[in-house]
C-alpha positions in Angstrom: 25.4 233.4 72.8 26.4 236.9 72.9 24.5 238.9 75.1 24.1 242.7 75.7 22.2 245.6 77.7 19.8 247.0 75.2 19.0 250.7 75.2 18.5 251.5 71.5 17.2 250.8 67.9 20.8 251.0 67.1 22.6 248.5 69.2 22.0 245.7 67.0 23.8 247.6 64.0 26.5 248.3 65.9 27.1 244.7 67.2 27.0 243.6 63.6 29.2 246.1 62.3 31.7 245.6 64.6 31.9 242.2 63.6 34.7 240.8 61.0 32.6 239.8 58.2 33.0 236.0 58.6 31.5 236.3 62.5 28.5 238.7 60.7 27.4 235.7 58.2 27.1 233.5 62.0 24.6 235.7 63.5 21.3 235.2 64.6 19.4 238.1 66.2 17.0 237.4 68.5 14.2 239.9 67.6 10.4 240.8 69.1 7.9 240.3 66.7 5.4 242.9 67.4 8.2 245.5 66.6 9.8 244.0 63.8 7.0 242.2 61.8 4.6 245.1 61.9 5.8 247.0 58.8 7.3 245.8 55.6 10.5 247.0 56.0 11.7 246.3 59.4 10.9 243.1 59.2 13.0 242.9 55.6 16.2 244.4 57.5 15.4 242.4 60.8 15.0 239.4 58.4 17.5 239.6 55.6 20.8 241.6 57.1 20.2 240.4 60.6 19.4 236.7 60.0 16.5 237.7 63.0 14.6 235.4 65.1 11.2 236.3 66.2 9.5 235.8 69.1 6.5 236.8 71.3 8.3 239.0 73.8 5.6 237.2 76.7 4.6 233.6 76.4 2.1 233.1 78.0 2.2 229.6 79.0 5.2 227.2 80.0 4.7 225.1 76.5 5.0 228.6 74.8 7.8 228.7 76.2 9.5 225.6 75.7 8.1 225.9 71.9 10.2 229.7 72.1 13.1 227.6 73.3 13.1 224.9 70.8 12.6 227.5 68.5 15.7 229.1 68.6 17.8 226.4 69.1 16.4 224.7 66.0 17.1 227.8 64.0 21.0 228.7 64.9 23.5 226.3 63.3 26.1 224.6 64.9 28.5 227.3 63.9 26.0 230.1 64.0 26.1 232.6 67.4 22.7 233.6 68.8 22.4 237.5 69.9 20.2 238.7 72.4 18.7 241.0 75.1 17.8 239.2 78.3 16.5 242.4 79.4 13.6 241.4 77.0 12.9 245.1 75.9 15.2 248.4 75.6 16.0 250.0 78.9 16.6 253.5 79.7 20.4 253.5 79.6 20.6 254.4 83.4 20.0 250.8 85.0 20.3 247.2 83.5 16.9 245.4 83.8 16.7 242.7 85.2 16.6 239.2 83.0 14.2 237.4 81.7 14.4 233.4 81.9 14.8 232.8 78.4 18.2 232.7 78.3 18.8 230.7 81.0 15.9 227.9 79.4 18.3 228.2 76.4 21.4 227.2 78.0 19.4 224.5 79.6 18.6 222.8 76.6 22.0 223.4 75.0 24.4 223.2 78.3 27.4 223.3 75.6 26.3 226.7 75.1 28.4 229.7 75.6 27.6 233.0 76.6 29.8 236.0 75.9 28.5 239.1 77.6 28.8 242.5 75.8 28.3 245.9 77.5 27.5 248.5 75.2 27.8 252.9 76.3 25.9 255.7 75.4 23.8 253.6 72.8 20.6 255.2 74.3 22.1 259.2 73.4 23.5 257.8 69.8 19.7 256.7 68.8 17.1 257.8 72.1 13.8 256.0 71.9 11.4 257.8 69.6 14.3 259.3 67.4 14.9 258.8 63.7 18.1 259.7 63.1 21.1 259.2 65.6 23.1 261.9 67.2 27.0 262.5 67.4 27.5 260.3 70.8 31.2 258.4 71.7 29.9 254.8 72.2 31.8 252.0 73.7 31.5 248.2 73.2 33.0 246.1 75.8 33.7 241.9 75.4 33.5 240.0 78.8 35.0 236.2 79.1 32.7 233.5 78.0 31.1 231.1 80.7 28.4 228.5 80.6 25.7 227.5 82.8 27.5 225.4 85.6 25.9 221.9 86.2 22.8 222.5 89.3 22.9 226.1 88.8 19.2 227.9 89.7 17.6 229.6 87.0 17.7 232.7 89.7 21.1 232.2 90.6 22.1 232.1 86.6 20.0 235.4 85.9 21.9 236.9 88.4 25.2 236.0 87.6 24.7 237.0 84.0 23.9 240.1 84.8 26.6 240.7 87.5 28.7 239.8 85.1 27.5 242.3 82.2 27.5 244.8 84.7 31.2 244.4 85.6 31.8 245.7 82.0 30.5 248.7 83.0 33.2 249.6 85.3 35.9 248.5 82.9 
């Protein structure tokens, strides 16, 4: 599972482009599907050139939930790489928000999961919210170390140390 701070329309491209073109074919993009499915078109590049996955950004109920969870999991390949936002929604670029559970319900049902945290800069000046076209910005895309859900680990102490450990990027 790669995993990233989300601040604009534009992250997702740029994770896929940086990709070498064999890694690209393995992605699955988590996506929310009031965004994406609401016009033709989105959905067509969410669907087609991202390989997305939607979901309801709120279940409402636990068995949403766990249907969410089994979802994904059912979707993504054994050699496939699932890419999301635990934020849940684009931030401001200032702060990282804190995570939502799904991830962590994720790596509970697959503990052979990996996560790769991935810190992206400046994404939300390249492409602000409400913009059409992106502006001249340096960005920066930074890799952390894979790690896994450790065996008893709380759901709030795994939020927390996935974040912690997307926001040490920042520093680097």
């Amino acid at each position: 599972i790669y995993y990233f701070n989300h601040t604009s329309h534009a992250d997702t491209v740029l994770l896929w482009a940086i990709m070498p073109k064999w890694q690209r074919r393995r992605m699955r993009f988590v996506a929310a599907k009031d965004y994406w499915e609401v016009h033709p078109f989105r959905r067509f590049v969410a669907s087609r050139c991202f390989r997305a996955i939607f979901l309801e950004r709120q279940p409402k109920t636990k068995e949403e939930r766990q249907q969410q969870v089994t979802e994904v999991v059912s979707q993504v390949g054994p050699s496939e790489a699932i890419v999301l936002s635990p934020e849940g929604t684009r931030g401001d670029g200032v702060q990282v928000a804190p995570f939502k559970s799904g991830i962590f319900y994720l790596c509970q049902k697959q503990p052979d999961f990996e996560l790769v945290p991935v810190y992206l800069e400046n994404m939300h000046r390249l492409l602000p919210k409400g913009a059409f076209l992106p502006r001249p910005c340096p960005c920066r895309v930074v890799f952390g170390e894979a790690f896994s859900l450790q065996p008893g680990e709380t759901r709030v102490e795994f939020l927390e140390r996935a974040r912690n450990r997307l926001l040490e990027l920042e520093q680097n």
